[in-house]
Each structure stands twice: as structure tokens, then as C-alpha cells.
C-alpha positions as CSV (number, residue, x, y, z in Angstrom):
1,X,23.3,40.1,34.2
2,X,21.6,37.0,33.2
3,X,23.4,34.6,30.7
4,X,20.6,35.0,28.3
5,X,21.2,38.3,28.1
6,X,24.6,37.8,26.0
7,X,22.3,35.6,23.5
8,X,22.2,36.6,19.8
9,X,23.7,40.5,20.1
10,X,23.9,40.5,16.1
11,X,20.5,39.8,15.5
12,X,19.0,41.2,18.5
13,X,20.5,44.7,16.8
14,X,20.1,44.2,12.8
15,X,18.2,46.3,10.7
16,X,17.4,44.7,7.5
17,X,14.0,44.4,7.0
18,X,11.6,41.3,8.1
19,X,11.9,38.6,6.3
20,X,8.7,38.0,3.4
21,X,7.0,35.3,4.1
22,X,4.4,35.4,1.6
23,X,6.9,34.3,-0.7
24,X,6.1,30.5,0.9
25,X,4.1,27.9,1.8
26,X,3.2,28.2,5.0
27,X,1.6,31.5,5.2
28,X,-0.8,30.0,2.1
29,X,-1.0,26.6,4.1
30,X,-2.9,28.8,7.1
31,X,-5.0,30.8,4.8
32,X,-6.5,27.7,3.3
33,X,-7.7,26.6,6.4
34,X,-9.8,28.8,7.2
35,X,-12.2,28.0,3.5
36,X,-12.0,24.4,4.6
37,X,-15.9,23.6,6.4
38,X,-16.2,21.2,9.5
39,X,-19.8,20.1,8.4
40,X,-18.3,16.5,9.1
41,X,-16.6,16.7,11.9
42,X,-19.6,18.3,13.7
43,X,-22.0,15.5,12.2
44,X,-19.4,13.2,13.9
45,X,-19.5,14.7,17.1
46,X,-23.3,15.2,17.4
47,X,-23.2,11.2,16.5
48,X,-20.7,10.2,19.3
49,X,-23.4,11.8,21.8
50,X,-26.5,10.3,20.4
51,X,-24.8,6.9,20.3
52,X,-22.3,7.2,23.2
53,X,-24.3,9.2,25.4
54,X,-24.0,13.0,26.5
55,X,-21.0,13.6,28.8
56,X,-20.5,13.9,32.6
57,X,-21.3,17.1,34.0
58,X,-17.9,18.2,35.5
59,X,-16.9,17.7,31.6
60,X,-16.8,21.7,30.0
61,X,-16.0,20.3,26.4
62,X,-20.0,19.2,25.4
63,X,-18.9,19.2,21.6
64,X,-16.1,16.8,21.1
65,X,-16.7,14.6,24.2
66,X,-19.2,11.7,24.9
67,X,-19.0,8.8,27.7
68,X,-18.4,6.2,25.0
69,X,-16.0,7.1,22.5
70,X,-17.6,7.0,19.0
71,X,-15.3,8.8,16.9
72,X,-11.5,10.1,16.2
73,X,-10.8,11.4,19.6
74,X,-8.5,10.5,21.8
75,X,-6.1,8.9,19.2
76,X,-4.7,6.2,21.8
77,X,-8.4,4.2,21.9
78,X,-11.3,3.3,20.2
79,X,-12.3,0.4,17.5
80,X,-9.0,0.6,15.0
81,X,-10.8,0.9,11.5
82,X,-8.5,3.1,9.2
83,X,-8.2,6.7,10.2
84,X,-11.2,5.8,12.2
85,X,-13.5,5.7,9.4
86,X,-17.0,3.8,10.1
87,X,-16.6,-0.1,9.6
88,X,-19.3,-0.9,7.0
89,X,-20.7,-4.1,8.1
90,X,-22.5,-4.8,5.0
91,X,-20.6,-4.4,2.2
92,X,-22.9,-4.2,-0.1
93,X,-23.6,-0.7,0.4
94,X,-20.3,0.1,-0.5
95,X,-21.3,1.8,-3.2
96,X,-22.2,4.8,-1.1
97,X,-18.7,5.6,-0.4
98,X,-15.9,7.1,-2.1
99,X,-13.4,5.5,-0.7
100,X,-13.3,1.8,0.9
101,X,-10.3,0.6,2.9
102,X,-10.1,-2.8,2.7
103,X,-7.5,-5.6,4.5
104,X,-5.7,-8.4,2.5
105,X,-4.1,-10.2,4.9
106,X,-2.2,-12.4,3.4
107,X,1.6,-13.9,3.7
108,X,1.8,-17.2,1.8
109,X,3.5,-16.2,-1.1
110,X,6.5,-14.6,1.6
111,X,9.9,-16.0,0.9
112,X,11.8,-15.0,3.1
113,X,10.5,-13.2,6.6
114,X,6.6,-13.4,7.0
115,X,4.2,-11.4,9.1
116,X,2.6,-9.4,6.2
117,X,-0.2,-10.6,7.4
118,X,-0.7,-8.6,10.3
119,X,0.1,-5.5,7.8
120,X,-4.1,-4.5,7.7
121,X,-4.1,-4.5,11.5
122,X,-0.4,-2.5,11.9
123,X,-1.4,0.0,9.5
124,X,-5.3,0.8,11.2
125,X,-3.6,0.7,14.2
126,X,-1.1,3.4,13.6
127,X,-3.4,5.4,11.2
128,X,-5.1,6.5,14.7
129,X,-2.0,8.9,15.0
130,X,-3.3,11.2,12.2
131,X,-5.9,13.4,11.7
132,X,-7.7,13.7,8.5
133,X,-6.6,17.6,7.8
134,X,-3.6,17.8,5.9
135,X,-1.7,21.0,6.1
136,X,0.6,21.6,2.5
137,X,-2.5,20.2,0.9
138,X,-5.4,21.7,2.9
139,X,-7.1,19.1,2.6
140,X,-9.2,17.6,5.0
141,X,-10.6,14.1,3.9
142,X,-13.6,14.0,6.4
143,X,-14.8,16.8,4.8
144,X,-14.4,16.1,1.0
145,X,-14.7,12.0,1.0
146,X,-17.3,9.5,2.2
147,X,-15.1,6.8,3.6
148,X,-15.4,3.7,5.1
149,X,-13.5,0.6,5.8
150,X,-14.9,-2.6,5.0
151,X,-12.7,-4.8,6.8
152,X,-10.3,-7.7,6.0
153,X,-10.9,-10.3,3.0
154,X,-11.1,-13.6,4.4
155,X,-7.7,-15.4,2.8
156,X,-7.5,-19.1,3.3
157,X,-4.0,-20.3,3.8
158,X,-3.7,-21.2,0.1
159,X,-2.3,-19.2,-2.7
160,X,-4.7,-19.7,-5.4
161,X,-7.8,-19.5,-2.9
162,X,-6.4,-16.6,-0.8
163,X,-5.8,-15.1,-4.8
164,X,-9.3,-15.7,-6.0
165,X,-10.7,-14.2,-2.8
166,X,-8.7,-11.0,-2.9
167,X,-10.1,-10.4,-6.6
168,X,-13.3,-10.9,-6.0
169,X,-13.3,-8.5,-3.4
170,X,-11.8,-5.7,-5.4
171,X,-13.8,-6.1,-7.9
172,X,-17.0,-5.9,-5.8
173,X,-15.8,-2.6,-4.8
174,X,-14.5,-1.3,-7.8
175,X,-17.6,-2.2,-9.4
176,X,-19.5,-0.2,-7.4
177,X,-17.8,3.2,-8.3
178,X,-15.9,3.4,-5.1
179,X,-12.1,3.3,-5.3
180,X,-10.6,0.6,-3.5
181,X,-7.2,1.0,-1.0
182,X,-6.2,-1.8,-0.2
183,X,-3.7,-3.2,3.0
184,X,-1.4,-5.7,2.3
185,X,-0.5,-8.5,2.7
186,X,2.6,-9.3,0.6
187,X,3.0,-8.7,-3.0
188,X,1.3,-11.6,-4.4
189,X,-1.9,-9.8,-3.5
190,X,-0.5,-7.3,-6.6
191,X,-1.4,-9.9,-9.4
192,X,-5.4,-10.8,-7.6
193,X,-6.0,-7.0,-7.2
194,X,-4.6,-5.8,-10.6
195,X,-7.0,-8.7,-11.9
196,X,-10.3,-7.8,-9.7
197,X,-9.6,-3.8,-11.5
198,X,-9.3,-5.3,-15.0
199,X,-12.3,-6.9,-15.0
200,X,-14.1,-3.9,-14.0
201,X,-12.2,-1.5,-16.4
202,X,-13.2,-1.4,-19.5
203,X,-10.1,-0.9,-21.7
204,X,-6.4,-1.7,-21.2
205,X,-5.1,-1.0,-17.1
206,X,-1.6,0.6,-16.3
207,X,0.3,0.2,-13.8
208,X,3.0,2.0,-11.5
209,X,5.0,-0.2,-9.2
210,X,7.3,1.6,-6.1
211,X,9.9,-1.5,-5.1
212,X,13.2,-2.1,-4.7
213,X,12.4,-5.9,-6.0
214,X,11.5,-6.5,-10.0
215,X,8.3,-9.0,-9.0
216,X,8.7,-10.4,-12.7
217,X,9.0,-14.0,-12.2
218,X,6.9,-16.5,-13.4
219,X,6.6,-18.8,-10.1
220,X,9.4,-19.0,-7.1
221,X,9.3,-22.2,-5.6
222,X,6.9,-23.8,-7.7
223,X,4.2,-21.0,-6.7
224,X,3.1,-18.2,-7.8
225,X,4.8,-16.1,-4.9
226,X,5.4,-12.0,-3.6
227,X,8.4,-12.1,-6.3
228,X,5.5,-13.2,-9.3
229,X,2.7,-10.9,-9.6
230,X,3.3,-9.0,-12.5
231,X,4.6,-11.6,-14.8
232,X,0.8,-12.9,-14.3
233,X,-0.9,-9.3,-13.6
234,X,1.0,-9.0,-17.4
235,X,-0.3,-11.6,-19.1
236,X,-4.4,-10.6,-18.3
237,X,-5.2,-9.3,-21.8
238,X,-6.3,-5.8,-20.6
239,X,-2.6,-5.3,-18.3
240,X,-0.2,-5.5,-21.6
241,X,3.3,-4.9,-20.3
242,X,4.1,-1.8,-22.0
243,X,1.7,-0.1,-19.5
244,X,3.8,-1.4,-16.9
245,X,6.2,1.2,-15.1
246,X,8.7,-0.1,-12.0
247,X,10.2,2.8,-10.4
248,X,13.3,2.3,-8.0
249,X,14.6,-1.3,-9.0
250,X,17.9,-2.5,-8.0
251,X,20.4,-4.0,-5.5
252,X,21.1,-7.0,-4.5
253,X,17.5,-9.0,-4.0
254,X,16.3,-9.0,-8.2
255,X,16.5,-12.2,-8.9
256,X,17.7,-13.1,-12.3
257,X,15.0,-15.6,-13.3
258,X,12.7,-11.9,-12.5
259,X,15.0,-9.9,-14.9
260,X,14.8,-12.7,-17.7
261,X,10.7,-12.3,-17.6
262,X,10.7,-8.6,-17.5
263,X,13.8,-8.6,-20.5
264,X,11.4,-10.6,-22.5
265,X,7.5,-9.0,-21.7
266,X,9.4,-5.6,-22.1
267,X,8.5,-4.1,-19.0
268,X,9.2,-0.9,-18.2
269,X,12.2,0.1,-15.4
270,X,13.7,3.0,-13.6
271,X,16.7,2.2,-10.9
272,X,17.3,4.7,-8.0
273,X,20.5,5.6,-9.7
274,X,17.9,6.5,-12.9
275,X,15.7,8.5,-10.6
276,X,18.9,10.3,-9.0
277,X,19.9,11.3,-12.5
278,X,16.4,12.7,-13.8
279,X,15.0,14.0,-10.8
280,X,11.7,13.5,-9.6
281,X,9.6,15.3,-11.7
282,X,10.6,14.4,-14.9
283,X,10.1,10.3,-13.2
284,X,6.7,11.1,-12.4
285,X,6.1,12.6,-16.2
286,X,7.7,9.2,-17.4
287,X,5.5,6.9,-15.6
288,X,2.3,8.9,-16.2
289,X,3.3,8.9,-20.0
290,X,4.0,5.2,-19.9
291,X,1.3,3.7,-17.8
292,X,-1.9,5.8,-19.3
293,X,-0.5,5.2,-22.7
294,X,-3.7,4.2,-24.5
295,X,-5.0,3.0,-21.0
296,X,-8.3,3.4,-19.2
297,X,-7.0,3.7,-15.6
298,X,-3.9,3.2,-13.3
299,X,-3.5,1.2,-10.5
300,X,-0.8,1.6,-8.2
301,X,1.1,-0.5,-6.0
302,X,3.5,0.8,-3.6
303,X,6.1,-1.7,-1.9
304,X,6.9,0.2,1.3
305,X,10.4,-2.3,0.9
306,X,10.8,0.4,-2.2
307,X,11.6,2.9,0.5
308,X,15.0,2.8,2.2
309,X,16.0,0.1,5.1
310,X,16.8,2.4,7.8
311,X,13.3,4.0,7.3
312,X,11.2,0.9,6.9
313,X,12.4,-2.1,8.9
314,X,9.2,-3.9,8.7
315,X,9.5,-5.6,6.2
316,X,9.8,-8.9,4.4
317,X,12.7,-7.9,2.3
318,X,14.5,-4.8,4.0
319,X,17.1,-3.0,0.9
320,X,19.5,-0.2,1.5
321,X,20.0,2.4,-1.2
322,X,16.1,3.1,-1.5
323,X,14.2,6.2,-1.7
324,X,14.4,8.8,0.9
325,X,10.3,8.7,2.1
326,X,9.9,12.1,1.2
327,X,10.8,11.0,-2.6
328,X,8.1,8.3,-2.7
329,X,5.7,10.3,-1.6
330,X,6.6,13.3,-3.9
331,X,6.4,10.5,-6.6
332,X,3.1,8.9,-5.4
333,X,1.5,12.2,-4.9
334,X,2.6,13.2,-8.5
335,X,1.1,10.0,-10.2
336,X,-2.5,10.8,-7.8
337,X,-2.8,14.3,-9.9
338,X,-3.9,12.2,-13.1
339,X,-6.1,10.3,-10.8
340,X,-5.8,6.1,-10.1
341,X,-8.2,3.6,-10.5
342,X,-7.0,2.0,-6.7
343,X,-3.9,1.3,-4.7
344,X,-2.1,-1.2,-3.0
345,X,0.4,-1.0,0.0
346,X,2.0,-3.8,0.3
347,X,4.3,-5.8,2.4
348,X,4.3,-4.3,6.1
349,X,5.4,-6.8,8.5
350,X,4.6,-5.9,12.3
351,X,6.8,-8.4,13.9
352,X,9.8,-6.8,12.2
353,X,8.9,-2.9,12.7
354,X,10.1,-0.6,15.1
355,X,7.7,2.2,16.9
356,X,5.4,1.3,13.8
357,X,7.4,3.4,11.5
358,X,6.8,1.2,8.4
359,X,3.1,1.0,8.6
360,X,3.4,5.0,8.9
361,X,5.2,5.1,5.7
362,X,1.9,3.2,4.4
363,X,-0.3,5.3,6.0
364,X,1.1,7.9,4.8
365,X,1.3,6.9,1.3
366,X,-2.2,6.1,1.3
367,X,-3.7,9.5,2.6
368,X,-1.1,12.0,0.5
369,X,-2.4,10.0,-2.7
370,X,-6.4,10.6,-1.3
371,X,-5.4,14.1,-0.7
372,X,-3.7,14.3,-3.9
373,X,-7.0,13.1,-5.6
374,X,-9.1,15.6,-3.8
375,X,-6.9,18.4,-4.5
376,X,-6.8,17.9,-8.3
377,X,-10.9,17.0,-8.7
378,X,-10.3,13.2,-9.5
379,X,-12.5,12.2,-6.8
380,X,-15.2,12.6,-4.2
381,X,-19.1,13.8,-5.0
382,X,-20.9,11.3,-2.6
383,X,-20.8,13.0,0.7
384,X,-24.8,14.9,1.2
């Protein structure tokens, strides 16, 4: 008798019925599929063979394959733009796209471990790992956005330059309808890209922060540093502080000079222990509430730091007690549905990761909150 054989005898020999599995998501998840097109994703192969030539002949795959790899396949190679979207050279036809992906790789205003600089290039790296279908969603981004990446903004290695450079850049993209995600870079970059939105948006801007850190002081060794940008972002006439929502502060790295500022703007807070208390859904209805309050748009910044240590090791500022990732991106993907005007992630640092993990997290962040957007109609129309 094989061992095997002894395997399982009580369910081998039940009778209750099958289980129903219509009653969940996955069933639903493989149905939706099937309505999604692959208009793209043909138009993408058809291009790798005009522009990378047809393959060999012993190759039996003609429609995915070409001698010089033009496109997402294989994951492991190819020209790391994010998710393998088209580099647009000349960014001035950005206003084609949907989406633009756009570097800001900038560490000057770290104060403790840098290497947020090399965030833009860990996070296109890693992005290579995914596809562009997601399955809970059904969503497939290559078929429902125009998406390019534009590269990295040139920073200079000084804070105010690196500053002004970084908002002129989001603003250039914003202004051309297309929705800006943008790589950090540490959180400086929060106060120059929350600046380059509200000069495009007309009206007052919100905005929903994911950290573990409060980001509320006024300077930090004499500069305007990643612990500053949203006493500044704040005081920009359109980005009052009541629209201002930080979800998941608290530990042992908010600096009291932060608290003071944020006591006396009024900023808005909610601590993990907060979050634990109300759950997730009624956080998300908070910060929608309190960010679009008379507002125009939302911008949000996600801190990967926000997320806990043992998930996210690469990073400036590593916190135990944060989210679970699964609770970030349940509230990130809840605060897409009402749509944002562009997003930040912010402070990955390569040197400091293991397996790539934290630029993952931001990855991931990123495309749940473009998927989020598709699925609820708050963007897309430019694809032909």
C-alpha cells in the first residue's frame, strides 16, 4: 500500500456538498478577464518585430518574440523605464499620456541614512517583476492608460535648486492634463511637488500623507529638510492645513519641534493605534472628508517608512509598529476611488533594502492607486 494511500481518509469519504464558490472573489476575478481586450499588448508585440526585427526561425512563438527585445518580455532584461512603459524623450509631448512616471532623485534633505537617491532607479528596476494585469481589480493598465515615463528630473546637489527643479517639472506635467507619479527621492521632494500641483490647480489642494514621521517642522539643521515639507507645502495659499490629513504618525522618530508646528497650523493626525481602533474603512472616509473639504484635488504622498520595519528595510528612517502593507494599500486604494490629482512615493533607499522588497512596496502602491483610478472612471480617455 502506498503511504499516500492513508492520506486524508475523512475527506477522501465526506458527503457534504462542494463548497460555493461563487460566493467569492476569485471565481469573479477569472470572469473579468475574459471582457478585458489585448489591443495593446498586440500593438506592442507587432512593434517589437518592426523595430527589433522578426525572430529566428527555430523560434515557434512569432507573436511575443523578436531578436531585440522591445517590450515587457522577459522580465529579467531590457531598458528599465517603469513597468516598461516607453521613455518619452521629449517631454513635451507629454500631454499625450495619461500617466507620466517621473524620477526625483533627490537625497539632500536626508538626515539620517541617505541613498534616496537611487529610489527612481530601484523602483524601475523592480517594477520589471510585474505585469500590467491586475487580478482582484481586472484591470489591466496597458490596456486602459497611455503611459510613459519621462525620466529623472535633473536635481543639483542643493536644496533650494534641486526644490525649484522638481516643481517645475510637476507642474509641466500636470499642466498638460496628465497625472504625474512621481519616484522619490526623500521627503523634501513632498513640499516642491505639492507646490508644482498648486499652481496648476485652480482652487485650494488637499493632501493625504502615509508616514510614520509628522514632516511638520519648519527647517532641521538650518534647511529645509525630509522632516519639513509640509510646514512649507502648508503655508502656499492654495494647501491650507485643514486639508492636510497624516495617517499612521507615531513612535519614537516625531520630533517635538514637528509636533509644535503641526499643534499650531492645526494639521490633521491619525496614529496606528487610531487606525487600529476605527478600522480601515472608516480612516479612509476620514481623510477623504478632510482633505477634499472645499478642495479642488488631492495629492498624495505615501512614505514607504509609513509601512512597517520588517517589511520595508530600505529606508532612511526604518519604524516598527507601522502598517501591515496590506493596510496601506487598502487605504491608498480607498483614497484613489475619489480620484488624485498625482502621487508621490517617497523615500526608498537601495543601499539599505533587501531582495528589493521596499521599492516593491512602492511599486505596488503606485499601480493599486492607477488601477484604483481606472476601476472607478477617474482616469484614462487618451489611448486611440
Amino acid at each position: 500500500m502506498s503511504f499516500y494511500k492513508r492520506h486524508a481518509p475523512n475527506l477522501r469519504e465526506h458527503t457534504r456538498p462542494r463548497p460555493d464558490f461563487s460566493q467569492f472573489e476569485g471565481p469573479a476575478a477569472l470572469a473579468r478577464e475574459e471582457k478585458i481586450p489585448s489591443t495593446q499588448w498586440e500593438a506592442e508585440c507587432a512593434r517589437g518585430k518592426e523595430f527589433g526585427l522578426e525572430p529566428a526561425d527555430s523560434i515557434e512563438d512569432k507573436t511575443e518574440i523578436s531578436v531585440f527585445q522591445r517590450g515587457e518580455l522577459p522580465h529579467w532584461s531590457g531598458i528599465n523605464t517603469f513597468l516598461k512603459t516607453p521613455y518619452l524623450e521629449d517631454v513635451r509631448k507629454v500631454g499625450e499620456y495619461d500617466v507620466a512616471f517621473v524620477g526625483a532623485p533627490f537625497d539632500i534633505g536626508t538626515t539620517y541614512r541617505a541613498g534616496t537617491r537611487f529610489g527612481p532607479q530601484g523602483i524601475r528596476r523592480i517594477s520589471s517583476l510585474y505585469t500590467t494585469y491586475n487580478f482582484e481589480a481586472g484591470v489591466d493598465l496597458r490596456e486602459s492608460l497611455k503611459m510613459c515615463d519621462v525620466g529623472d528630473i535633473f536635481c543639483p546637489a542643493n536644496i533650494t535648486k534641486g526644490h525649484d527643479q522638481i516643481t517645475k517639472g510637476v507642474a509641466h506635467i500636470l499642466s498638460q492634463g496628465t497625472l504625474p507619479m512621481i519616484m522619490g527621492g526623500d521627503h523634501s521632494i513632498g513640499y516642491p511637488c505639492a507646490r508644482g500641483v498648486a499652481e496648476v490647480v485652480e482652487g485650494n489642494v488637499g493632501i493625504i500623507h502615509l508616514d510614520r514621521h509628522i514632516d511638520t517642522q519648519e527647517k532641521d539643521m538650518d534647511e529645509i529638510m525630509h522632516t519639513c515639507p509640509w510646514f512649507h507645502a502648508t503655508n502656499i495659499p492654495n494647501c491650507p492645513p485643514s486639508n492636510l490629513v497624516q495617517v499612521g504618525i507615531g513612535g519614537w522618530q516625531v520630533p517635538r519641534p514637528g509636533v509644535k508646528q503641526g499643534r499650531i497650523k492645526g494639521t490633521n493626525v491619525l496614529t496606528i493605534g487610531d487606525i487600529e481602533k476605527i478600522g480601515i474603512e472608516k480612516t479612509i472616509e476620514i481623510a477623504l472628508e478632510t482633505a477634499w473639504k472645499g478642495a479642488s484635488a488631492v495629492y498624495l504622498s505615501f512614505d514607504v517608512d509609513s509601512v512597517d520595519a520588517g517589511f520595508v528595510p530600505g529606508t532612511g528612517w526604518p519604524e516598527p509598529g507601522g502598517f501591515l502593507p496590506r493596510e496601506a494599500l487598502a487605504i491608498l486604494k480607498g483614497v484613489a476611488k475619489e480620484g488624485i490629482v498625482a502621487m508621490e512615493a517617497v523615500e526608498v533607499s537601495p543601499p539599505y533594502d533587501i531582495s528589493d522588497i521596499t521599492a516593491l512596496m512602492a511599486v505596488r502602491a503606485m499601480v493599486d492607486v492607477l488601477a484604483t483610478m481606472v476601476q472607478y472612471g477617474r482616469i484614462g480617455g487618451k489611448l486611440k
